[in-house]
N, C-alpha and C positions, 0 to 999 in steps of 0.2 A: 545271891538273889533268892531263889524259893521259897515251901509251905506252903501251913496245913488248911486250913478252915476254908469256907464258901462264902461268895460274895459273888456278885456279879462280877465281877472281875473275872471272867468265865476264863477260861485259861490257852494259855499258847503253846500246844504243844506241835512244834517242828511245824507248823503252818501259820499259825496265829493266836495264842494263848498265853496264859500262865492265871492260877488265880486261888480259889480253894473255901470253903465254907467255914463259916468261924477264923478268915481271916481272908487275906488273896493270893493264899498258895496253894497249890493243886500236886493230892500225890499221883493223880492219874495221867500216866502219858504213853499208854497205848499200851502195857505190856501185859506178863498172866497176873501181873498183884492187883488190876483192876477186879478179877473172881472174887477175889479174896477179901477186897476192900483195905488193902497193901497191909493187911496181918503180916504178921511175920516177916515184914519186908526187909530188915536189916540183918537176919538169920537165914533166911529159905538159902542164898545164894545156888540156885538151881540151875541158872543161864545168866547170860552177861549181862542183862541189864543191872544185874546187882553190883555196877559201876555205877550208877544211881545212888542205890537204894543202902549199900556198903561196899565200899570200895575193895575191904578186905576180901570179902567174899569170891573176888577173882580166883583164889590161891585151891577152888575147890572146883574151877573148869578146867576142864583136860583141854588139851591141843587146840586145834583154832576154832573160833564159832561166832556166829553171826547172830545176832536175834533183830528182827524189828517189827514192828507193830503202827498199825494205823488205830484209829478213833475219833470218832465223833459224839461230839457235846450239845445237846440240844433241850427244851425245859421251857421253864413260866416262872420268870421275877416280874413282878408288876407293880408300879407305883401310881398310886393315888394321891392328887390334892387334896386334902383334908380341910386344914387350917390357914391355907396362906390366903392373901389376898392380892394375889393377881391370880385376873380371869381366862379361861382357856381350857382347853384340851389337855387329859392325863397323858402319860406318854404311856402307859400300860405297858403289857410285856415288855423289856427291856432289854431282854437275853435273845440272841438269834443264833441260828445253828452254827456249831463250831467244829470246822476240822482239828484233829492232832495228830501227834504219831512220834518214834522215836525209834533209834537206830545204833546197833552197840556191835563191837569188835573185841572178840577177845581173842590173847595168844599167848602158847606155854614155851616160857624158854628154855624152862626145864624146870622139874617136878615141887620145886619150891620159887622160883620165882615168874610173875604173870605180869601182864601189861595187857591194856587194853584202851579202846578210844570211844568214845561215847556222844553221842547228837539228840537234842533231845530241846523241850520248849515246857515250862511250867510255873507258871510266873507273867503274871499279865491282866488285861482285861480289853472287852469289845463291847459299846454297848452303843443300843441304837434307841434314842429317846423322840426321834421324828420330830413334826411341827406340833409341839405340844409349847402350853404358857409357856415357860422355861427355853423356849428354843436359842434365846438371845444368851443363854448362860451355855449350854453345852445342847447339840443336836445328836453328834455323834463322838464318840470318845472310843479311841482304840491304842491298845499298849502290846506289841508284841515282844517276842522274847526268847532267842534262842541262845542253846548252851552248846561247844564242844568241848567236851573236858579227855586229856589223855590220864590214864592212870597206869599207876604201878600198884602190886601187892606180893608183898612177901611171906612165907610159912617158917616162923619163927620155928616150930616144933610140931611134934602130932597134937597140939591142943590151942596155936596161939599163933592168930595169922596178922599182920598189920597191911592199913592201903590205905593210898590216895591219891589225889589229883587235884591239879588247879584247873577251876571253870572259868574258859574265856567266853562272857555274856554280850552279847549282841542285845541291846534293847532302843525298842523305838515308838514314838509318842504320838498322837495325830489329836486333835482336837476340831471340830467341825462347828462353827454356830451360823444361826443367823444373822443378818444386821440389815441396816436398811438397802444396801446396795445389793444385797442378797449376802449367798453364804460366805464364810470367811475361813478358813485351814489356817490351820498351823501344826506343822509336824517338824522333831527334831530326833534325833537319832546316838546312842552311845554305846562304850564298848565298856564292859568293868570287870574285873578279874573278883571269884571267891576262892574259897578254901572248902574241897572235903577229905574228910577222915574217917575211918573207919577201924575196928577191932574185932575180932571174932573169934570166939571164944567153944571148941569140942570137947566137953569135958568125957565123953563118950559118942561110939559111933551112931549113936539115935537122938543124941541131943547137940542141941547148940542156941549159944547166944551172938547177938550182933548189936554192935554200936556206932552209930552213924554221926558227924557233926559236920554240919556243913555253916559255913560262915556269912555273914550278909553284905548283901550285892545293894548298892545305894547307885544311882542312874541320876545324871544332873540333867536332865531336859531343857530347854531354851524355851518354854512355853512362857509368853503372858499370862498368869492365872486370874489378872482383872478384867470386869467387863463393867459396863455402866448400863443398867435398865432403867425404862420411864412405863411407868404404868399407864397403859392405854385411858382407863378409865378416869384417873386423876391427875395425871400428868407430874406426877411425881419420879424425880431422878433416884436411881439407887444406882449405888457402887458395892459391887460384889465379888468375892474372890473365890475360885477353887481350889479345893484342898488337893492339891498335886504331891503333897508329901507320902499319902503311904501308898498314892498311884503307885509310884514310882520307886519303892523300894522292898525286896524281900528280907525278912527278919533270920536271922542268924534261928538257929535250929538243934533241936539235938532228939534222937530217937534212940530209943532202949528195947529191942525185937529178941523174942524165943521162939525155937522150933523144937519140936519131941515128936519124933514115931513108935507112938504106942503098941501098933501094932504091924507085919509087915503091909497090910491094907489103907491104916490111918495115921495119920498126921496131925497134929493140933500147933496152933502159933499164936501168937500175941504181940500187941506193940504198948510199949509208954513214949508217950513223945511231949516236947516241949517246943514252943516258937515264943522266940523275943518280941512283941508289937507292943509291947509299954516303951521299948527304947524308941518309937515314933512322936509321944508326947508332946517333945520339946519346940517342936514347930506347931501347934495345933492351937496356936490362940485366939485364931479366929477365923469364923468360916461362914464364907457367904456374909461378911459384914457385920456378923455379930459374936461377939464376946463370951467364950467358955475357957477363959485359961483359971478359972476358979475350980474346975476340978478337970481332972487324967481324962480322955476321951479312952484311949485302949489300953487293953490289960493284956498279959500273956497268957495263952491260951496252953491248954491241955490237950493230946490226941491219948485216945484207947483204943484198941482194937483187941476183935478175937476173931479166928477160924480155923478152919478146919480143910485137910485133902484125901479125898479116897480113893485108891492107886485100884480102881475093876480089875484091869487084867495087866498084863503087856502093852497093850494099845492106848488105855481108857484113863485119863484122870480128871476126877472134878472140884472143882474149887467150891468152897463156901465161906461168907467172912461177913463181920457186920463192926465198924467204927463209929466214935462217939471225939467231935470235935467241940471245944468250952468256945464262945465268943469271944473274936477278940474287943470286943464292946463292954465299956465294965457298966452303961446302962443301954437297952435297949428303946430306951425311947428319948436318947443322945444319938443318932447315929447321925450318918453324912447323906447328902441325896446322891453322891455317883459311887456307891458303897454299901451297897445293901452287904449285910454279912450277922452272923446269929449260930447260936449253938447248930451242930450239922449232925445228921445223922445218916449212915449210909450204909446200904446193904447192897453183896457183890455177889453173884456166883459166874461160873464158869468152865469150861473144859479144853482137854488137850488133848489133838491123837496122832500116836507116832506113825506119820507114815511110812517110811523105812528106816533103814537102822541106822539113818545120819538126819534123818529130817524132821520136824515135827509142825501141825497146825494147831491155832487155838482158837477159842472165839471169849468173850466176855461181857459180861451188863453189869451195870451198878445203878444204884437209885440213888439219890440222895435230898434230904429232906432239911430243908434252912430254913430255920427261924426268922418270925418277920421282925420290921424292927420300923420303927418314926423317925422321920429325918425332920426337925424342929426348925421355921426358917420365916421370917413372916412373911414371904415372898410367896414359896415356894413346900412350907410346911408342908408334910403326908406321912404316907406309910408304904412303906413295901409288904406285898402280902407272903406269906407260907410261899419260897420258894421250891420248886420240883423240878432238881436236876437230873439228868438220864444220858448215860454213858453206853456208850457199845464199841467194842474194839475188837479187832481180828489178829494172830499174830504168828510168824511162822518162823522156826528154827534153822539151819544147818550146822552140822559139823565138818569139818574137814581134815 
């Protein structure tokens, strides 16, 4: 299931999300790489969440250790009628505040091989369009999405660690419209297994590389995606379909992460990353009743990141990072109405302090900045405007 880019598809993490800007995967789910803006996230392997982030990465936490993290997701996606011609009310903001969180176990069996279990939600969307024209099409749409995966990682040598785990995905559907009886639901619910992999690579005690591949999670939902509208004004019938396809599926993945300590004070990292959303194509011929199988609707998107950590004292660390997510849209003024999504831009810092010498608390914000995009419709034609999303998570350690 998961991924990278932003979308209203605001994300499920461990309470109700999944989603991500420049597509509907989300690398935030509550831990310290949301500082960072998940730089370095397939190399840092610092604490257990790097069962996530690279599964290898276990093979560099000692003894047992807990991490978990809360967060919440909150912002302005707003869409505007533009060009359509049914009359009514915009559904504006669209994004409403979102809980997340994630929760990881690690344990040393001994000094080369690690196991650990991992909970966590990222991958999803929630979105609330009210009594706006459109209500007969979709009111409220919500996609949650949770993960427990167990991992193994083994340390081939002092340079060459390997890991992984199968994620068992919980995902579930809910659909809300009006109709003339009043409102109507539909919710259905599934389970689907992926694949991650990892590699980690020390070619020295201050450097290291990480490589992450995680597999795609496709969810069959039992949703009706047709509905029949009659134009108030003219009384004309439409039949309309939603695009339920890239609802409901995260794109297979692959990340390429560096960490270097230049100094014993600083840190620098970086990510390349890739997500599959061209392989969603093949279902996309038509949407809302009209015809674009004459050209690709997505394309595979690109992540980049860079940041930075500076270690103050014994106590004190603080994170800095800034990511750059491509569209997974190959035109933006193609896009879909329950899919805002657009090149992403995010900027993270944050910090960490040890409170004793097994414990530690964090705090973290992110900003992140989405591209607006047209959803073409002659119903329901607009735009969604310059989205501003805004992350905050808290996050606490033990050893044991």
């Amino acid at each position: 299931m998961m991924k990278k880019p932003y979308l209203i598809a605001a994300l499920c993490t461990l309470s109700l999300t999944q989603a991500q800007a420049a597509g509907l995967y989300l690398y935030e789910i509550g831990s310290e790489d949301l500082g960072l803006a998940s730089a370095g996230a397939a190399a840092r392997a610092m604490d257990s969440s790097t069962i996530f982030s690279n599964p290898a990465g276990l093979t560099r936490i000692d003894g047992d250790r807990v991490d978990t993290g809360l967060q919440l997701l909150f912002g302005n996606t707003s869409y505007h009628i533009t060009d359509g011609v049914a009359s009514g009310d915009d559904p504006g903001n669209v994004l409403q505040p979102f809980p997340g969180g994630s929760l990881f176990y690690s344990h040393s069996v001994n000094e080369r091989l690690k196991i650990g279990l991992g909970f966590w939600g990222n991958f999803g969307l929630a979105l609330h369009y009210g009594d706006w024209a459109g209500s007969a099409l979709v009111k409220d749409a919500t996609q949650l999405a949770l993960t427990i995966q167990p991992t193994i990682a083994y340390r081939l040598n002092d340079q060459w660690s390997i890991g992984g785990g199968i994620g068992i995905n919980y995902g579930y559907f809910a659909l809300n419209r009006s109709t003339a009886r009043g409102e109507a639901l539909e919710n259905d619910h599934d389970w689907e297994p992926n694949l991650r992999v990892g590699l980690l690579f020390e070619p020295n005690t201050a450097t290291r590389f990480g490589l992450n591949y995680a597999s795609q999670a496709k969810y069959d939902f039992q949703i009706n995606p047709n509905v029949t509208f009659q134009l108030p004004a003219t009384g004309q019938i439409h039949n309309i379909s939603i695009p339920l396809e890239t609802q409901v599926n995260a794109p297979q993945q692959l990340m390429l992460s560096a960490y270097h300590q230049v100094a014993p004070e600083w840190a620098i990292m970086g990510n390349v990353g890739w997500q599959d959303w061209s392989a969603f194509n093949h279902n996309q011929s038509a949407i809302y009743g009209e015809v674009i199988a004459s050209k690709p609707l997505y394309q595979d998107t690109l992540h980049l990141a860079v940041g930075a950590q500076y270690q103050a004292n014994s106590q004190w660390r603080y994170n800095f990072g800034m990511a750059y997510d491509s569209s997974m849209y190959k035109d933006q003024s193609q896009g879909v109405l329950t899919t805002p999504s657009g090149e992403t831009w995010r900027f993270g810092t944050g910090l960490t302090y040890q409170l004793d010498q097994v414990s530690t608390l964090g705090f973290a914000a992110e900003y992140a900045r989405v591209q607006s995009n047209k959803a073409p419709n002659h119903l329901f034609g607009g735009e969604f405007d310059t989205g501003h999303l805004y992350f905050l998570s808290s996050q606490y350690s033990r050893k044991f």
